[in-house]
LOLOMAR-936683 format. One line per field, with one value per residue: residue number from 1; residue in three letters; x, y, z of N, C-alpha, C in turn. Coordinates in Angstrom, 1 decimal. Example, Ala and Ser with C-alpha at 12.3 -4.5 7.8 and 13.67 -1.06 7.14 Angstrom:
<rs>
num	[1 | 2] .
residu	[ALA | SER] .
npx	[13.2 | 12.8] .
npy	[-5.7 | -2.2] .
npz	[7.8 | 7.1] .
capx	[12.3 | 13.7] .
capy	[-4.5 | -1.1] .
capz	[7.8 | 7.1] .
cpx	[13.2 | 12.9] .
cpy	[-3.3 | 0.0] .
cpz	[7.8 | 7.9] .
</rs>
This chain:
<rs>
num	[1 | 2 | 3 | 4 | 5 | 6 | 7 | 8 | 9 | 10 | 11 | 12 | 13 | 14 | 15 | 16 | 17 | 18 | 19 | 20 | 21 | 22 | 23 | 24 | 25 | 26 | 27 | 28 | 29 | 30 | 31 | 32 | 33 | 34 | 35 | 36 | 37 | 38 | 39 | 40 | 41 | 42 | 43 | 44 | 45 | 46 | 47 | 48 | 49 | 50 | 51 | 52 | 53 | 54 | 55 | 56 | 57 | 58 | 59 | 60 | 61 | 62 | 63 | 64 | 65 | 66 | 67 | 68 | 69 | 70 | 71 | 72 | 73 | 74 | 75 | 76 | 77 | 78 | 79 | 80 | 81 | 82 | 83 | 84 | 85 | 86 | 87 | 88 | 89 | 90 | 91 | 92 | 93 | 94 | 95 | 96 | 97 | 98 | 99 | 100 | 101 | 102 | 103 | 104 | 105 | 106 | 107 | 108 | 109 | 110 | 111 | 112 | 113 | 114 | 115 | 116 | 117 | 118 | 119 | 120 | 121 | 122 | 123 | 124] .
residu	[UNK | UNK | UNK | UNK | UNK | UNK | UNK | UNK | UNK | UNK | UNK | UNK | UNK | UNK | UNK | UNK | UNK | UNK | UNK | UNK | UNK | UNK | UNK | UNK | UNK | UNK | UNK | UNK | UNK | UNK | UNK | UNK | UNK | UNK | UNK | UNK | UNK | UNK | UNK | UNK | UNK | UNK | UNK | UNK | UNK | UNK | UNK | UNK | UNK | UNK | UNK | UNK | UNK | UNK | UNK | UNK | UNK | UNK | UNK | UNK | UNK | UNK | UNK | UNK | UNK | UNK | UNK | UNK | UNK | UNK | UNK | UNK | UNK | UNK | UNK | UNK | UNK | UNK | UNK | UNK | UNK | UNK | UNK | UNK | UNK | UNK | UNK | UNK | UNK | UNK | UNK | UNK | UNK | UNK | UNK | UNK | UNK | UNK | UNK | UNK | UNK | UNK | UNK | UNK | UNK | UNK | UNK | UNK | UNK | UNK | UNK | UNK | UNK | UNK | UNK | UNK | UNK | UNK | UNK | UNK | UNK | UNK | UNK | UNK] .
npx	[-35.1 | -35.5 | -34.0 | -32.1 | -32.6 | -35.1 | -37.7 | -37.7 | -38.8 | -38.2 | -36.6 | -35.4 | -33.8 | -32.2 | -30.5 | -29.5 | -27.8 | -25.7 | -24.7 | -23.6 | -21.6 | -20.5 | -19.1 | -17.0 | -15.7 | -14.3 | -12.9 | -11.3 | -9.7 | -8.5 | -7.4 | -5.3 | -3.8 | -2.7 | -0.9 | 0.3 | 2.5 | 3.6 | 5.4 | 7.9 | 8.0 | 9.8 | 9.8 | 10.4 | 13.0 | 14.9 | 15.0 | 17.6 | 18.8 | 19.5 | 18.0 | 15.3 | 15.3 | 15.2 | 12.9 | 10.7 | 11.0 | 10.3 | 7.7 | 6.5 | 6.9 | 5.5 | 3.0 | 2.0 | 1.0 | 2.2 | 4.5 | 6.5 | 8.0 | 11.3 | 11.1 | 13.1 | 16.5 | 17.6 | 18.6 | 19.7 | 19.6 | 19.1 | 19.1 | 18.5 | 17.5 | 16.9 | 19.7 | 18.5 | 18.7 | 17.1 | 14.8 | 14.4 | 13.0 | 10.7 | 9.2 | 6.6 | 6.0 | 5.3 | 3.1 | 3.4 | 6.6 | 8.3 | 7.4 | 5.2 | 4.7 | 3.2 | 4.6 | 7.4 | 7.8 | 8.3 | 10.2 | 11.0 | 13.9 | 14.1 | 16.2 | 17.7 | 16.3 | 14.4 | 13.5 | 11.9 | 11.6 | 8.0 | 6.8 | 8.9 | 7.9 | 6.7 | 3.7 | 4.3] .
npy	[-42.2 | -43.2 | -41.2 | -42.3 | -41.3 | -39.5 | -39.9 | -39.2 | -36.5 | -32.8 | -31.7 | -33.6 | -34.6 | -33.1 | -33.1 | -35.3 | -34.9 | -32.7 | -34.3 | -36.0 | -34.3 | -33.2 | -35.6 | -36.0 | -33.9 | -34.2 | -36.4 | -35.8 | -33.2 | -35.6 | -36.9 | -34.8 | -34.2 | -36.7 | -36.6 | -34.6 | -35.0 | -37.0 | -35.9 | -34.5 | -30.5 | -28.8 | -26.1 | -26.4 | -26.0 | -24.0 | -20.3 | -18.4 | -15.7 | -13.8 | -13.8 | -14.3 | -11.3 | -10.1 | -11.7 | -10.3 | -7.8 | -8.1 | -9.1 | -6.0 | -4.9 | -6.6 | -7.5 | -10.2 | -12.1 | -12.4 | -13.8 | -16.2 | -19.7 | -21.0 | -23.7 | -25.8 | -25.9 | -22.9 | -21.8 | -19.5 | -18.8 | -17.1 | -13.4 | -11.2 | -13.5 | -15.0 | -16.6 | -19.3 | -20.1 | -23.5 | -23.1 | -20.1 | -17.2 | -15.3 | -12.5 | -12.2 | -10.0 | -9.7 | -12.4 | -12.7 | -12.7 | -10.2 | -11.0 | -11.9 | -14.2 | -16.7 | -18.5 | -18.0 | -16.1 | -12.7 | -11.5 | -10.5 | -10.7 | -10.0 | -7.6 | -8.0 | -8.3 | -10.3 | -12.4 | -15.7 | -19.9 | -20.1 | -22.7 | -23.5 | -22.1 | -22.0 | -20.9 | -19.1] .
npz	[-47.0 | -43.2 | -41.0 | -37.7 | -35.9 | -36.2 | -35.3 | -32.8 | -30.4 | -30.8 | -28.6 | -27.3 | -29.8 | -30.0 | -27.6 | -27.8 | -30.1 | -28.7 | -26.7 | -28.2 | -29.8 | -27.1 | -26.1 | -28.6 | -28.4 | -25.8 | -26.3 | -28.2 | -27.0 | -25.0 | -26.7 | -28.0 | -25.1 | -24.7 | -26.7 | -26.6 | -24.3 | -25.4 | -27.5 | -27.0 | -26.8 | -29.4 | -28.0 | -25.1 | -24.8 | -22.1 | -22.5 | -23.1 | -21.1 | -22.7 | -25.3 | -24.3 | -23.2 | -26.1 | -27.1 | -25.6 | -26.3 | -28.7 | -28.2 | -27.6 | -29.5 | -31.5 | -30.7 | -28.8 | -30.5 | -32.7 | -32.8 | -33.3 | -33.5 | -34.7 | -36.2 | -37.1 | -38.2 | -40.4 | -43.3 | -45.0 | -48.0 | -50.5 | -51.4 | -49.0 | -47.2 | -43.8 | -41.4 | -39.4 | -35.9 | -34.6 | -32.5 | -32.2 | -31.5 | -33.5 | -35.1 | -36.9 | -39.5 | -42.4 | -44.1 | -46.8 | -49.4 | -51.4 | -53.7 | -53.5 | -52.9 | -50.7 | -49.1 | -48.2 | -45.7 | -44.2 | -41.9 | -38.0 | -36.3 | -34.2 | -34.7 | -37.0 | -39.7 | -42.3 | -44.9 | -44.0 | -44.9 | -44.6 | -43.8 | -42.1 | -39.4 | -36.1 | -34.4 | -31.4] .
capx	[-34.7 | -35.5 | -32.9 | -32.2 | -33.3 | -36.1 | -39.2 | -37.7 | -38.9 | -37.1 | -35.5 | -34.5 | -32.9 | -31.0 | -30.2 | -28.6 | -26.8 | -25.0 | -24.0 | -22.6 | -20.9 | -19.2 | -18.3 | -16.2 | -14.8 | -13.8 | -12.0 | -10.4 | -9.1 | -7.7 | -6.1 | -4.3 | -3.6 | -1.7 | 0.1 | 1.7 | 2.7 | 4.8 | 6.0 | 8.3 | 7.9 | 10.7 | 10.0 | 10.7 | 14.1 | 14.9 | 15.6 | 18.6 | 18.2 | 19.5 | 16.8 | 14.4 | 14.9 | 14.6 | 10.9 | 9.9 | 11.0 | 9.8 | 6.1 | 6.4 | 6.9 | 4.5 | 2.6 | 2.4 | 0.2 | 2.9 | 4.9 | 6.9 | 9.4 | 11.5 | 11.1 | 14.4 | 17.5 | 17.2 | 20.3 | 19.3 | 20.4 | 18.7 | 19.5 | 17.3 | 17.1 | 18.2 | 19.7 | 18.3 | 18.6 | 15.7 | 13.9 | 14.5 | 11.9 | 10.6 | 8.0 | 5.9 | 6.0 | 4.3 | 3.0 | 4.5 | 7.4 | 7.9 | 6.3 | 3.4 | 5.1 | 3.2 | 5.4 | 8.4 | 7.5 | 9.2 | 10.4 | 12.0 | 14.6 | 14.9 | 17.3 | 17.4 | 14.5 | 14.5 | 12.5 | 12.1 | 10.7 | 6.6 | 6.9 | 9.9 | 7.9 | 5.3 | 2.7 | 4.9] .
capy	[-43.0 | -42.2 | -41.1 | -43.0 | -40.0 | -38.9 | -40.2 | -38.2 | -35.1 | -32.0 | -31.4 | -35.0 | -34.7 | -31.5 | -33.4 | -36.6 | -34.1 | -32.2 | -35.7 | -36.4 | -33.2 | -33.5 | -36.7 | -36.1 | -33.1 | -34.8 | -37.5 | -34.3 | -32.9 | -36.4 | -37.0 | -33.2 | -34.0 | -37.6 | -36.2 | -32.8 | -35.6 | -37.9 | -35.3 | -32.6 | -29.3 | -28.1 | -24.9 | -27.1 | -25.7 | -22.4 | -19.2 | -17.9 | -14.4 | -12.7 | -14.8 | -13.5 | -10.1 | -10.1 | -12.0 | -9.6 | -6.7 | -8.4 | -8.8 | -5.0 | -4.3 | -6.7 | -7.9 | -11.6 | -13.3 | -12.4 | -14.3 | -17.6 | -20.2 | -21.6 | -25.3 | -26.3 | -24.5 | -22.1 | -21.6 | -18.2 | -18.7 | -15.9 | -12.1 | -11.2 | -14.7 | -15.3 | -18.0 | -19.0 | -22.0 | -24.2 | -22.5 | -19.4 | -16.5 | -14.0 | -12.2 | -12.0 | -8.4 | -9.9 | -13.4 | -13.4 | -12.2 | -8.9 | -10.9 | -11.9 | -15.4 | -16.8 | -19.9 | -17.1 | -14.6 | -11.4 | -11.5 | -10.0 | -11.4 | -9.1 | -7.2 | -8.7 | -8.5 | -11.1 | -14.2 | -17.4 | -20.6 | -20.1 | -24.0 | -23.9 | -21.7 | -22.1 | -19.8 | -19.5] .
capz	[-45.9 | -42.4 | -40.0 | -36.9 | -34.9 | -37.0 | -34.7 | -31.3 | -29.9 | -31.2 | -27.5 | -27.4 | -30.8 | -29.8 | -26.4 | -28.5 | -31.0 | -28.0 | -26.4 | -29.3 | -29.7 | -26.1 | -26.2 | -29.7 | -27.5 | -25.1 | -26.8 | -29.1 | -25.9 | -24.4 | -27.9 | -27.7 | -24.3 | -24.8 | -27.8 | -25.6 | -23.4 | -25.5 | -28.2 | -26.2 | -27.8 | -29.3 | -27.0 | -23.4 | -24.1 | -21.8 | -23.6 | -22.6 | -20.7 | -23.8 | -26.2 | -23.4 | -23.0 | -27.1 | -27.1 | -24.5 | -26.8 | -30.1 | -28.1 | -27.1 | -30.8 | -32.2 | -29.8 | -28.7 | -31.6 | -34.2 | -32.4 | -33.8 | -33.1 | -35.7 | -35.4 | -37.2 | -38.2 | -41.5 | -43.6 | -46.2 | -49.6 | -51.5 | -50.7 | -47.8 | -46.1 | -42.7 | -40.9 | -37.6 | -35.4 | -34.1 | -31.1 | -32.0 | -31.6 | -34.3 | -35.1 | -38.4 | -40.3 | -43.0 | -44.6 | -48.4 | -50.0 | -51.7 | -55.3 | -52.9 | -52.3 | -49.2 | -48.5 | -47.6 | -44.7 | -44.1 | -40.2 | -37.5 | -35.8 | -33.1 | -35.0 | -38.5 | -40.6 | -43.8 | -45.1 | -43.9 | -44.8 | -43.5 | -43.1 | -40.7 | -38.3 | -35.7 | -33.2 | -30.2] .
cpx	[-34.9 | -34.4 | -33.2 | -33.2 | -34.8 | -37.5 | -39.0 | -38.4 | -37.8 | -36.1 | -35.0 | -33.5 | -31.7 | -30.1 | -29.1 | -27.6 | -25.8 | -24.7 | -23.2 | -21.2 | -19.7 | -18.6 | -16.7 | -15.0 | -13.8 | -12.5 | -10.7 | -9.4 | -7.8 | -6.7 | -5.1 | -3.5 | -2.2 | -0.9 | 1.0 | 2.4 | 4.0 | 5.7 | 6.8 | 8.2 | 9.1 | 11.2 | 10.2 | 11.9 | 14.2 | 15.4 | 16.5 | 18.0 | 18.1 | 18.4 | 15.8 | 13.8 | 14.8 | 13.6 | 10.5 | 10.1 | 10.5 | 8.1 | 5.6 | 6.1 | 5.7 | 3.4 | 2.4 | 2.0 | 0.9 | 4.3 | 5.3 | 7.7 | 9.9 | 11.7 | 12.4 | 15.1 | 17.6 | 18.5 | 19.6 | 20.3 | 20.1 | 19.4 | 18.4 | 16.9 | 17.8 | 18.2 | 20.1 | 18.3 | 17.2 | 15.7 | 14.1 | 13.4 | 11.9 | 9.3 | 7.5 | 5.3 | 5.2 | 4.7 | 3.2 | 5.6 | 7.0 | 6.9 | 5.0 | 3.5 | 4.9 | 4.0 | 7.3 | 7.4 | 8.7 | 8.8 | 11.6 | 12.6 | 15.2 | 16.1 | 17.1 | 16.2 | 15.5 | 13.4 | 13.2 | 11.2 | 9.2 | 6.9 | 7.9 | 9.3 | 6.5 | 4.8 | 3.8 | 3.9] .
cpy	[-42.3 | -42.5 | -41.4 | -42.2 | -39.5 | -38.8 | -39.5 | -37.1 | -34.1 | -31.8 | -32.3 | -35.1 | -34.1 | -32.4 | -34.7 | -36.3 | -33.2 | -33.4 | -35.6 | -35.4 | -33.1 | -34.7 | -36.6 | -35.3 | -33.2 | -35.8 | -37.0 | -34.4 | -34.2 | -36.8 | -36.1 | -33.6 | -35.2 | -37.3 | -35.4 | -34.0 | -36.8 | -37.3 | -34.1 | -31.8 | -28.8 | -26.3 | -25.1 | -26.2 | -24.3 | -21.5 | -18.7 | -16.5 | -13.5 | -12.9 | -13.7 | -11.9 | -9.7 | -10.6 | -11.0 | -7.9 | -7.2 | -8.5 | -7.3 | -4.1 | -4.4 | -7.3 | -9.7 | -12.8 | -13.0 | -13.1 | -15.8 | -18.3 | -21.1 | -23.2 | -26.2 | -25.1 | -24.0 | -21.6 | -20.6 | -18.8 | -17.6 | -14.7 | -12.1 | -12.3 | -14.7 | -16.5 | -18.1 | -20.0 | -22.1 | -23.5 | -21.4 | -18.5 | -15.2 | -13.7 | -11.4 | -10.5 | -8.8 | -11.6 | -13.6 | -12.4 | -10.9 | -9.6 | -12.1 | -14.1 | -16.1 | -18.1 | -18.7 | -15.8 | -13.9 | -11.3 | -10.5 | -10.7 | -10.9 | -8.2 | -7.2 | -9.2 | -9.4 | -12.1 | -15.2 | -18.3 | -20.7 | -21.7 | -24.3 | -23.0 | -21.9 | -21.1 | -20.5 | -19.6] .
cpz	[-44.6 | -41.7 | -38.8 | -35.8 | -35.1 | -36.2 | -33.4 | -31.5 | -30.4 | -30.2 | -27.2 | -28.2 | -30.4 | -28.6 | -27.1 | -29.0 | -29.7 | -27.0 | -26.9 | -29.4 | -28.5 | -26.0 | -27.2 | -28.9 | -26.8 | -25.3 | -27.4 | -27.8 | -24.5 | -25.4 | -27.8 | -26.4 | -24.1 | -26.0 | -27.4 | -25.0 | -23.6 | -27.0 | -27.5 | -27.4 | -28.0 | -28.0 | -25.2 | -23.9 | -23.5 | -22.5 | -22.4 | -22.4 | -21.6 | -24.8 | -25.0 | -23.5 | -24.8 | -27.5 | -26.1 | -25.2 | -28.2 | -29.7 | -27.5 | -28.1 | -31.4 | -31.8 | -29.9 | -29.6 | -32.6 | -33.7 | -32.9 | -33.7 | -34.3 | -35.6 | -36.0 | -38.3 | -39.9 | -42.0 | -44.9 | -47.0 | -50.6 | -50.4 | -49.8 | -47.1 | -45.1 | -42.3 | -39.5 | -37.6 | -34.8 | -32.9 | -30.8 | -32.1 | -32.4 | -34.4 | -36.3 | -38.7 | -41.6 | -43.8 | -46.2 | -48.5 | -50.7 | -53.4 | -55.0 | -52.7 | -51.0 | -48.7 | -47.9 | -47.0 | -44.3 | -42.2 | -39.1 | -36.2 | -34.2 | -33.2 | -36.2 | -38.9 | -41.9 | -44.1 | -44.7 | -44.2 | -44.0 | -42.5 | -41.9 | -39.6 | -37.8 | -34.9 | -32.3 | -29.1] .
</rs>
């Protein structure tokens, strides 16, 4: 079968295919942009000064890309789990459990290290 394009010029093709490409971009980027817009982020709320001055010592520790906010509130049931409320900030010491469990991460709480649900937390 030939392809629609098939009989262009190679720099025309290329030129069609990077159209294409920004356009999709573009559309990406207005999609992301009306979704921030009518979803608030759990993280609109202000961190209290004390919350604060603990993310500003938790990205000093681990720097700012280990960085996570818990998107709803975490009640520990095993030994070593903690329990945080929604919008709180920690920062990922490592991605599984001690028997290599990646759906529980080993965190620090700014204080309190333990596991939490991976799924309750997101990139701050």
């Amino acid at each position: 079968p030939q392809l629609p394009h098939g009989h262009m010029a190679l720099p025309s093709f290329w030129k069609v295919v990077e159209d294409a490409l920004q356009q999709s971009g573009a559309q990406l980027r207005a999609f992301c942009q009306a979704f921030e817009t009518v979803t608030p982020s759990p993280g609109a709320q202000p961190l209290t000064p004390a919350e604060e001055r603990k993310v500003l010592s938790l990205v000093s520790k681990h720097g700012p890309d280990k960085l996570y906010q818990v998107t709803s509130n975490i009640s520990g049931s095993k030994d070593l789990d903690l329990t945080l409320l929604r919008g709180q900030i920690v920062a990922l010491l490592q991605g599984a459990d001690t028997k290599g469990n990646t759906s529980r991460w080993l965190v620090d709480a700014g204080g309190p290290r333990g596991f939490v649900p991976a799924a309750k937390l997101r990139p701050y």
